[in-house]
C-alpha positions in Angstrom: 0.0 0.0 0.0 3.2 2.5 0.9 4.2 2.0 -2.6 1.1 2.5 -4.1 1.3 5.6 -2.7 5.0 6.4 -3.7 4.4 6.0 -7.2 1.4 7.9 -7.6 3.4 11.1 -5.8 6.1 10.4 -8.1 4.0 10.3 -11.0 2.1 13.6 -9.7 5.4 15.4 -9.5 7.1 14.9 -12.5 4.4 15.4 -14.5 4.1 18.9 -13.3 7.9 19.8 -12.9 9.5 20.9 -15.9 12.7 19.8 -17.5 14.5 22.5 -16.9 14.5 21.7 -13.4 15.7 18.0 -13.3 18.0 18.2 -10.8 16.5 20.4 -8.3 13.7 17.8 -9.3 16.3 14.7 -8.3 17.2 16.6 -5.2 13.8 17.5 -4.4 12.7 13.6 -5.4 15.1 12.5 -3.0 14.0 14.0 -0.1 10.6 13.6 -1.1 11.7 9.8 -1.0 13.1 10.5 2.7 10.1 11.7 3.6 8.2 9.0 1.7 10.2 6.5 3.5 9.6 8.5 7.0 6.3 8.8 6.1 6.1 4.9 4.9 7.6 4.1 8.4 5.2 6.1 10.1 2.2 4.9 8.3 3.9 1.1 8.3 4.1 1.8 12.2 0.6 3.0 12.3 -0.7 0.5 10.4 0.8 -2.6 12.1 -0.7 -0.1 15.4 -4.3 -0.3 13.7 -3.6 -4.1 13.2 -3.1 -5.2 15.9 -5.9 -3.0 17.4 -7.9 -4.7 14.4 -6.7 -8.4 15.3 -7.6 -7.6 19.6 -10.6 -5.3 18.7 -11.7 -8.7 15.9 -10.5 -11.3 18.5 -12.9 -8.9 21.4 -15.6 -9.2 18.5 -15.0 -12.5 18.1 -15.2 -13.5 21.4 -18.4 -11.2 21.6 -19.8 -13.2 18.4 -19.1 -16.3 20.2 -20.3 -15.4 23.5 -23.5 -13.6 21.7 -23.9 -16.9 19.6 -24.2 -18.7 22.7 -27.0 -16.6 24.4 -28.6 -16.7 20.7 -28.4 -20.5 20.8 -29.8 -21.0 24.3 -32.4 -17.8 23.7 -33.5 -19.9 20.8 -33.5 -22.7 23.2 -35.4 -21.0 25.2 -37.6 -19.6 22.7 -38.1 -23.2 21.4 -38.9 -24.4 24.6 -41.8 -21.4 25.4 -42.9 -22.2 22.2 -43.5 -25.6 22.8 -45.2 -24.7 26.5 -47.1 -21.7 24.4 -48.4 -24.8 21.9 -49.4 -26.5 24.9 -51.2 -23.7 26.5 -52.8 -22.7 22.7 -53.6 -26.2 22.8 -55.5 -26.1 26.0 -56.7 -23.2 25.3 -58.5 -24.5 22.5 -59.5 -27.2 24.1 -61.3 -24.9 26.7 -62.6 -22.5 23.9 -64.3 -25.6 22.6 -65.2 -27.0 25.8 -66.5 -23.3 26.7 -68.4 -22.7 22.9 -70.3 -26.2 23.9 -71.1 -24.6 27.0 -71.8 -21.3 25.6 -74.4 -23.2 23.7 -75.5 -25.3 26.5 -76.4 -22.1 28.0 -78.0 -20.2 25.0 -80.3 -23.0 24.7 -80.7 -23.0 28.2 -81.6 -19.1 28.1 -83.5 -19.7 25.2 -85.7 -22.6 27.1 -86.1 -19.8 29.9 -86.7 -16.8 28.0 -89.4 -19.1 26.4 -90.6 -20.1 30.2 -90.6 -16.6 31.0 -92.2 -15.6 28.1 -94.9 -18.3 28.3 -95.6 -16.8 32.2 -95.4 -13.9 31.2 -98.2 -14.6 29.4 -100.0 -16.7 31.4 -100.0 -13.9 34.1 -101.1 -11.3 31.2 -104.1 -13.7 31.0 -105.0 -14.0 34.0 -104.4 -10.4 35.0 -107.3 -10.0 31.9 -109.3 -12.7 33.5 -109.3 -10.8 37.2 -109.7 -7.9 35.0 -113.1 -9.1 33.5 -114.0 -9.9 37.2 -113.6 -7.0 38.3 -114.9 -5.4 35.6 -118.6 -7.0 36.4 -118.2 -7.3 40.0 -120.6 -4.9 41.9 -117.5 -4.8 44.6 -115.6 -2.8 42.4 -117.8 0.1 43.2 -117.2 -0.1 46.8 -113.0 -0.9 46.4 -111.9 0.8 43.3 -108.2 0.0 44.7 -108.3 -3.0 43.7 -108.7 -2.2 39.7 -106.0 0.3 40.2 -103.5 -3.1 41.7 -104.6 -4.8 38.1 -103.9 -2.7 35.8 -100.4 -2.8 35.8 -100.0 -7.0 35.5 -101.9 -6.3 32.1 -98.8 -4.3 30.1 -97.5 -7.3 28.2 -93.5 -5.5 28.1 -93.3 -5.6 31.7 -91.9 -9.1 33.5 -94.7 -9.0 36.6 -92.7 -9.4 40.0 -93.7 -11.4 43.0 -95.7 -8.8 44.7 -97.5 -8.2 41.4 -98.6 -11.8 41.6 -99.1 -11.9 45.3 -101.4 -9.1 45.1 -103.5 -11.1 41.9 -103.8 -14.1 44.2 -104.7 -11.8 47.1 -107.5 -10.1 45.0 -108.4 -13.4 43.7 -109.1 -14.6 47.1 -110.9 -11.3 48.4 -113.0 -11.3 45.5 -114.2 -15.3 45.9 -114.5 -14.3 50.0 -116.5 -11.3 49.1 -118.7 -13.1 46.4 -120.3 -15.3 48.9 -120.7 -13.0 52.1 -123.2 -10.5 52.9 -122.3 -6.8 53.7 -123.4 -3.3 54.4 -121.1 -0.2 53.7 -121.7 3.2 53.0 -120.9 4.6 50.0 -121.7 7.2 47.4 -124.0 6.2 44.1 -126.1 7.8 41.5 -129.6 8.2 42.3 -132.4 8.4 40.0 -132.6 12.3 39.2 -128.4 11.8 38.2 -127.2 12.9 41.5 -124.4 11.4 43.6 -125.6 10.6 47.2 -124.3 9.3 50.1 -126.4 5.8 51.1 -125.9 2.1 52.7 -125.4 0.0 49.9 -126.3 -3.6 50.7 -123.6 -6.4 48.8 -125.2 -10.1 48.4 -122.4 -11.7 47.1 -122.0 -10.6 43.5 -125.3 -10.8 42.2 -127.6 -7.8 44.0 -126.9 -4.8 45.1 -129.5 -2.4 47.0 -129.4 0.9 48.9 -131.2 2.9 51.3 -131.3 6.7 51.3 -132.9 8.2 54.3 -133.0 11.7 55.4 -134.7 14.6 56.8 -135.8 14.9 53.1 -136.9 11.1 52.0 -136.7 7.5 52.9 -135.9 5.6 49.6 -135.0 2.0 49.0 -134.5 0.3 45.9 -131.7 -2.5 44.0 -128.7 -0.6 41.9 -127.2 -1.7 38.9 -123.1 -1.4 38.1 -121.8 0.1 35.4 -118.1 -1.6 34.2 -117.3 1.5 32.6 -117.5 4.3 35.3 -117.2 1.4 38.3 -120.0 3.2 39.6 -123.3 1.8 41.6 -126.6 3.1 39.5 -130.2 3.3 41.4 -133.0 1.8 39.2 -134.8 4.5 37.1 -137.3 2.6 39.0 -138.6 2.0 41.7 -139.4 -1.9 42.9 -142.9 -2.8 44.3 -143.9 -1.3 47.7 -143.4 -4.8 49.1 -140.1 -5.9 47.3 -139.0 -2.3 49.6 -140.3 -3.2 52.4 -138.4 -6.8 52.6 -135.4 -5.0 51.4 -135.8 -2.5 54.6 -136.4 -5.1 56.9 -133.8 -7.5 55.9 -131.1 -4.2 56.1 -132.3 -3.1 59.4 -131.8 -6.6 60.8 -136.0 -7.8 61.1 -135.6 -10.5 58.7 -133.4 -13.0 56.7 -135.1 -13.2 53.6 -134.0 -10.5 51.0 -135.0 -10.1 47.2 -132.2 -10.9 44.7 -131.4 -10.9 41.3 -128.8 -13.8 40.4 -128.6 -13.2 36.6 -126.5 -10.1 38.1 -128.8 -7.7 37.1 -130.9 -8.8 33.9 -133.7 -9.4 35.7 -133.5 -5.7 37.4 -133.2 -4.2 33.7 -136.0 -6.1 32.8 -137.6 -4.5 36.3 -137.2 -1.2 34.5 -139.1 -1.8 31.6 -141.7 -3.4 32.8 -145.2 -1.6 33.1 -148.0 -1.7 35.6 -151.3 -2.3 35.7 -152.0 1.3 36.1 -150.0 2.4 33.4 -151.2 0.2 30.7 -154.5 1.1 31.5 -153.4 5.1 31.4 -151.6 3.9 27.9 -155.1 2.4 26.3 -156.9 5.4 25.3 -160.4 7.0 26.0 -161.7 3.0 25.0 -160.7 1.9 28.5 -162.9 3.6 31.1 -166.5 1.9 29.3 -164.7 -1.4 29.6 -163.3 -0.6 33.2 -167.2 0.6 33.7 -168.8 -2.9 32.3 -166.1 -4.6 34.8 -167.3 -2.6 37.8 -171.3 -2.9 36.9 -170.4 -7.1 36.2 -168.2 -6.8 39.4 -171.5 -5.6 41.0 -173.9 -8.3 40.0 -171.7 -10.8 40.6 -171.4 -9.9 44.3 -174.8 -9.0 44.4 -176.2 -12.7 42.7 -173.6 -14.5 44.5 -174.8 -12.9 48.3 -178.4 -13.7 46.9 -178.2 -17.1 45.7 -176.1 -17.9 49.0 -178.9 -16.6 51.0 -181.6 -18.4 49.6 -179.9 -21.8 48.6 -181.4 -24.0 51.1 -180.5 -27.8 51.7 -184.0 -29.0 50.2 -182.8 -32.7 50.6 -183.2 -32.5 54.4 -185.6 -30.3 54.5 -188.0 -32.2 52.1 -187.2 -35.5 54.3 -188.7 -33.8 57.1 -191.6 -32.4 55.3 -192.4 -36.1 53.5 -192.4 -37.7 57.2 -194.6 -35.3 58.8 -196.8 -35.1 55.8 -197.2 -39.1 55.9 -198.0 -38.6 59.0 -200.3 -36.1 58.6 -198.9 -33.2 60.3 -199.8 -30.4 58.2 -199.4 -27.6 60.6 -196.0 -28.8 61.3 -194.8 -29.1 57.9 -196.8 -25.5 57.1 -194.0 -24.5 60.3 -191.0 -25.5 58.8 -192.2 -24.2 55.5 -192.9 -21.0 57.4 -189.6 -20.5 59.2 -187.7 -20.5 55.6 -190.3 -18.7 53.3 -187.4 -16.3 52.4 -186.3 -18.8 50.3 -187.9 -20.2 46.9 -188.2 -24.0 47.8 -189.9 -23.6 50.8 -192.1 -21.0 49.4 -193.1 -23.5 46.6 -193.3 -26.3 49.1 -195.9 -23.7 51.1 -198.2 -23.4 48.4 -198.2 -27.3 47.2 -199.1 -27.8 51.1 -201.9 -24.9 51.3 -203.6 -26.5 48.3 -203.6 -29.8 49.5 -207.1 -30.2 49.5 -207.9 -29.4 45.6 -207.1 -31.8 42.7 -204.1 -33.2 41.6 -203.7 -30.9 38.3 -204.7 -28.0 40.1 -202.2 -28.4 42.6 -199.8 -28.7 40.1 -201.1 -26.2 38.6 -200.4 -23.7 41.5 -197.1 -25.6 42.5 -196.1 -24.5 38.3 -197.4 -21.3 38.9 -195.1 -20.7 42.4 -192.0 -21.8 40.6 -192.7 -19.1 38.1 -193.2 -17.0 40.2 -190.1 -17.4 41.5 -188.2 -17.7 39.0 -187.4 -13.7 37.7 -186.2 -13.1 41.1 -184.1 -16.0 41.0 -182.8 -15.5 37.8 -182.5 -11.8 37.7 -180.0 -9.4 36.1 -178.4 -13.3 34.8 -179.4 -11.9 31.4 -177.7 -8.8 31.8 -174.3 -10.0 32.8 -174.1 -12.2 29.9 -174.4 -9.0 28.0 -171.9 -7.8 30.0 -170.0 -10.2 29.1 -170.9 -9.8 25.4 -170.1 -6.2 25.0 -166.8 -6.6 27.0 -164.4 -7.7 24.0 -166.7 -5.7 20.9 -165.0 -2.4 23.3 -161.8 -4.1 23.1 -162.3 -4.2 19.5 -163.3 -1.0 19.3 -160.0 0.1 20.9 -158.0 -1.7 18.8 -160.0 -0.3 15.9 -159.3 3.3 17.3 -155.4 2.5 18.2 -154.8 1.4 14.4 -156.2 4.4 12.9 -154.0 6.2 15.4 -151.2 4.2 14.4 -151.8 4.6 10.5 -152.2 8.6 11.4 -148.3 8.8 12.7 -147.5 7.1 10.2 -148.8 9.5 7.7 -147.6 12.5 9.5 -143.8 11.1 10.6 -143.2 8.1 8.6 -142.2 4.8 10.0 -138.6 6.3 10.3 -139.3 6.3 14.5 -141.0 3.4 15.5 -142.0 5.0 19.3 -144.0 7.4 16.9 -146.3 4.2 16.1 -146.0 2.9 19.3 -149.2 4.8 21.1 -151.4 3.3 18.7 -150.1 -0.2 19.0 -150.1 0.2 23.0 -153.8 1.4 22.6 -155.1 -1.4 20.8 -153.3 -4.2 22.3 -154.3 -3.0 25.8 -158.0 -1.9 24.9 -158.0 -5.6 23.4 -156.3 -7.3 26.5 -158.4 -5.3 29.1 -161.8 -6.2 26.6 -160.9 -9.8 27.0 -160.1 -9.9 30.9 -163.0 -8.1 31.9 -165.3 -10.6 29.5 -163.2 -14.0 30.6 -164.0 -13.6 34.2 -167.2 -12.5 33.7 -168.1 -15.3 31.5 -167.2 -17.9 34.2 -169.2 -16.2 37.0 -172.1 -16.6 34.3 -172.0 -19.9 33.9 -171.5 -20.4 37.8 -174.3 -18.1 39.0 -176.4 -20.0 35.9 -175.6 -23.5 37.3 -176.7 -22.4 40.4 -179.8 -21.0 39.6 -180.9 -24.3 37.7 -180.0 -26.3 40.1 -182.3 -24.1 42.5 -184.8 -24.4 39.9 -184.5 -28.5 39.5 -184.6 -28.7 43.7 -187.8 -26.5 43.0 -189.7 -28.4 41.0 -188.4 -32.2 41.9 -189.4 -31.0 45.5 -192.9 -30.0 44.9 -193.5 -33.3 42.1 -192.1 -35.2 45.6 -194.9 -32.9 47.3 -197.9 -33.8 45.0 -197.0 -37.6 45.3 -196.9 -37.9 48.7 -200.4 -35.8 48.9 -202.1 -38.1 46.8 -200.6 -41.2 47.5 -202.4 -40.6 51.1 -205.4 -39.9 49.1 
């Protein structure tokens, strides 16, 4: 290298000195080659310096690669070996993940089985929060405890999981409602009364089928049943009122005098029925100017009837042991005796006849027959009076009927030619006015037709003891003859 060097100064230094100068150049190359050779030395010196710190820095290094390639050899060792214990563990690990992803879908299923269980009672309670609901909803007791709606209504949101005091207070209201179905109580409380005003009044509870109330102060004293209404939860009073006697065991039973009580069990259809239902009275107000001559033939047929039934009472007589008496005592010819128990009961037609037969028992046989005829018809207008004039009675009875119904028809066709059949109540005057003219015609004449033919069997069999007395008279007469 210290000749590589040499060469190229040389080469460098003649090229630029000129030839003039050759041997200042010579002299010059010559101590240039001194100082070559110095420098050569130094550089030699140097360089066998920096070899030698070369060969003990490369032996260091060697020994460094050599130590280093030793830690690489066991780090990779090492490494090998944590490999192998992380393949171990990655193996375990995916033994677990596995073990753990069957679990995870032991337990999906699982939650899905529950979150259908849940799901299912959740439902179940959502029905039978609904059924209680329903309950409630036509339980008269729902008045008195609104409380309990308000505990309902919160089982019947379908989004909401019901805890277990949500179903402890259904059961609870379950249970009060079946306790309070079959018991008997009085509380006070406030319903609607029949002008539309809220009142303070006992309400009486039977079970869940009737309720009544009882109103009294300084103003009035009124009983009656109430109806519920599911969608206010509010006790109604009838429109109106019950009978005076359905009040009056109503009164009693709620003050305690008796243990009988009127009740609806069809839970009210039976009291809306009450409502509609007419009276007497009214029907009769509802028949038109046609009732009053048919409630007048009633009363004058009411009249004989008493009259004709007192009559025929008073002078029916038992002619069988009468006439027994009379036949021995006439056999025995005891005329004044038989003219004495003829005497003591000549109120009454038999005996009368029997009275005459016996006064003219000393003529012939026709002409006391003759006279005995002419007693019985004598007798009979007073026995068969006003007879004729109920059957009339009972004859013109149901012609008025029909004459109302005649009247309510044209009434009915009238509305109808004024309003139209659009509104049937329009019509409904007219058809009231004949049916009831009709039914009032009819139950006056019914009646009256029986006592007819009652008072009428009556008075022939009067007649038939009158005249097969006084044959048994006229034979017994003449047989002694």
């Amino acid at each position: 290298m210290i000749r590589i060097f040499s060469a190229i100064f040389f080469c460098l230094f003649f090229s630029m000195a000129p030839q003039s100068q050759g041997a200042d150049i010579r002299k010059n190359a010559m101590d240039a080659e001194k100082n070559i050779q110095k420098t050569r030395e130094t550089l030699l010196k140097k360089a066998i310096l920096e070899k030698k710190t070369s060969e003990k820095e490369a032996e260091n290094s060697l020994k460094k690669i050599l130590s280093s390639r030793k830690n690489l050899t066991d780090a990779i060792a090492k490494i090998k070996e944590e490999n192998k214990n992380l393949e171990k563990k990655n193996n375990s690990l995916q033994k677990q993940n596995i073990a753990l992803k069957k679990l995870e879908d032991e337990v999906i299923s699982k939650l899905a089985s529950m979150d259908a269980m849940v799901n299912e009672l959740t439902g179940l309670t959502v029905i039978a929060a609904k059924d209680i609901d329903s309950l409630l909803a036509r339980s008269i007791h729902s008045a008195l405890f609104p409380e309990r709606c308000e505990k309902i209504k919160p089982l019947l949101n379908k989004t909401k999981f019901p805890g277990m005091d949500d179903i402890k207070s259904m059961v609870d209201i379950y249970f009060d409602e079946i306790k309070k179905s079959g018991e008997v109580s009085i509380n006070k409380g406030i319903i609607v009364d029949r002008s539309g005003n809220e009142v303070n009044a006992h309400i009486l509870a039977i079970g869940s089928f009737t309720a009544a109330y009882r109103i009294k102060n300084s103003e009035k004293d009124e009983t009656g049943f109430l109806l519920f209404s599911d969608k206010s939860n509010r006790l109604f009073a009838l429109s109106k009122p019950p009978p005076g006697s359905v009040s009056k065991k109503i009164k009693k039973y709620m003050n305690g005098k008796s243990i009988a009580v009127p009740m609806d069990i069809a839970r009210g259809a039976a009291l809306r029925q009450l409502t509609h239902t007419t009276s007497l009275r009214d029907q009769i107000l509802n028949g038109g100017p046609i009732v009053w001559p048919i409630l007048g033939v009633g009363f004058i047929a009411f009249l004989i009837i008493i009259e004709r039934f007192i009559f025929l009472q008073k002078v029916d007589t038992n002619a069988d042991k009468m006439m027994t008496t009379v036949n021995r005592l006439a056999t025995e010819e005891k005329w004044d005796e038989c003219l004495k128990i003829c005497e003591k009961q000549k109120e009454r037609p038999v005996p009368r006849v029997l009275l005459s037969g016996i006064n003219a028992r000393e003529k012939s046989r026709e002409d006391m027959e003759n006279i005995l005829q002419e007693a019985i018809l004598h007798e009979l207008p007073r026995i068969e009076a006003r007879l004729s004039s109920l059957g009339i009675l009972a004859a013109i009875s149901p012609l008025l009927g029909l004459l109302g119904t005649v009247t309510g028809m044209i009434n009915t066709f009238h509305a109808i030619t004024f309003y139209g059949t659009g509104d049937p109540r329009m019509m409904s005057g007219g058809i009231s006015e004949a049916l009831t003219t009709t039914m009032l015609g009819l139950g006056v004449a019914i009646p009256i037709m029986l006592f007819h033919t009652f008072l009428s069997r009556k008075v022939e069999n009067i007649i038939s003891h009158m005249e097969e007395k006084a044959v048994s008279l006229a034979n017994i007469v003449f047989k002694e003859k």
